[in-house]
N, C-alpha and C positions, 0 to 999 in steps of 0.2 A: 664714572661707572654708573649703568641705569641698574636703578634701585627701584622697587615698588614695597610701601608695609602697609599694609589692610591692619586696620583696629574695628574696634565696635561691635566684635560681637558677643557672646553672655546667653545666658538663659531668661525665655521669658515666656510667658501664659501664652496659648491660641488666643486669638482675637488682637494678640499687643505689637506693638512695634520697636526697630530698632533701624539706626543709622549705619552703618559702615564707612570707611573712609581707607580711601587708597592714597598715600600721598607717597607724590612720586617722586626721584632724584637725578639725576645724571641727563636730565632732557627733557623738555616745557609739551603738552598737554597737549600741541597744536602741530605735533610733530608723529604724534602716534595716534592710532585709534585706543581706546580702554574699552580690554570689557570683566563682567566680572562671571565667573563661574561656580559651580559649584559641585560638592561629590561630597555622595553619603557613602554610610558603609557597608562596602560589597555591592556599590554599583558605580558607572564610570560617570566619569564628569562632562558634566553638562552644562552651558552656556545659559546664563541667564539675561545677561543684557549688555549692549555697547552703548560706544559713544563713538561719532566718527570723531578723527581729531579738530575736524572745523566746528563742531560742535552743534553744528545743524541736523546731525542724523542722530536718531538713536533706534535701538530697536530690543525687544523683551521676546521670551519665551512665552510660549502661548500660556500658561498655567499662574505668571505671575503678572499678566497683565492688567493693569488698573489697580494693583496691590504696593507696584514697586513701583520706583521712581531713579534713574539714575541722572544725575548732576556734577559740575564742577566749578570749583573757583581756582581760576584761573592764577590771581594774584597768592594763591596758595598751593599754587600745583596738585591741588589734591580733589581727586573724583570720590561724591557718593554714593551709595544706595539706602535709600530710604524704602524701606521695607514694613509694610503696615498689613494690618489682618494676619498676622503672622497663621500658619496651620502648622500641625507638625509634621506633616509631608516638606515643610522646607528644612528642618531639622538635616544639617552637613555643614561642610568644610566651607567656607567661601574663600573665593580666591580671585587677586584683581592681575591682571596682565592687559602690557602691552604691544602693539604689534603693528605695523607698517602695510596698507596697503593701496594702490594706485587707483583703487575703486572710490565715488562720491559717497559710499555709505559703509558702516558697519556690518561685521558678522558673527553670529555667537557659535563661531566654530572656532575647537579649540586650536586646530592646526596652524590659526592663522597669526594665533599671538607667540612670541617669541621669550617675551622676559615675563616673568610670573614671580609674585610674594608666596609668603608662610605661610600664609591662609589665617583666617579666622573661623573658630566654632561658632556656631549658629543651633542655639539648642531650644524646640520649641515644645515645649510638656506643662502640662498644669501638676 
């Protein structure tokens, strides 16, 4: 059974950062694309960043580019996000899913992924 569970995330000052971590179950890294998303409250969810499953592509949201960071270790099935300068415009739910598709690159559209985690809070306030 494909499982995804997101941890790491908590509250923390603008300026600070935090890691996220998606580790997956039921099926290895190199089989799916990841990506992660995100929804605050009372707006819809939006796509922050993938990983193709070859792991040669990634691609970010224009707003958190050069802030975030997505990665994986393989040998631990599990994708992260390293998330630095936090602002409290990224303040929402994040959420890691994955999803299959025939193209050589990722997309941070959410129709594309298929099996989706819990989410984690991401809460950024001083």
């Amino acid at each position: 059974q494909l499982q995804l569970v997101e941890s790491g995330g908590g509250l923390v000052q603008p300026g600070g950062s935090l890691r996220l971590s998606c580790a997956a179950s039921g099926f290895t890294l190199d089989s799916n694309n990841i990506g992660w998303f995100r929804q605050a409250p009372g707006k819809e969810r939006e796509g922050v960043s993938c990983m193709h499953r070859s792991g040669s592509n990634t691609q970010y949201e224009d707003s958190v580019k050069g802030r975030f960071t997505i990665s994986r270790d393989n040998a631990k099935n599990t994708v992260y996000l390293q998330m630095n300068n936090l602002k409290p415009e990224d303040t929402a739910v994040y959420y890691c899913a994955a999803g299959r598709s025939p193209a050589s690159w990722c997309t941070i559209y959410p129709y594309q992924y298929h099996y989706w985690g819990q989410g984690t809070q991401v809460t950024v306030s001083s």
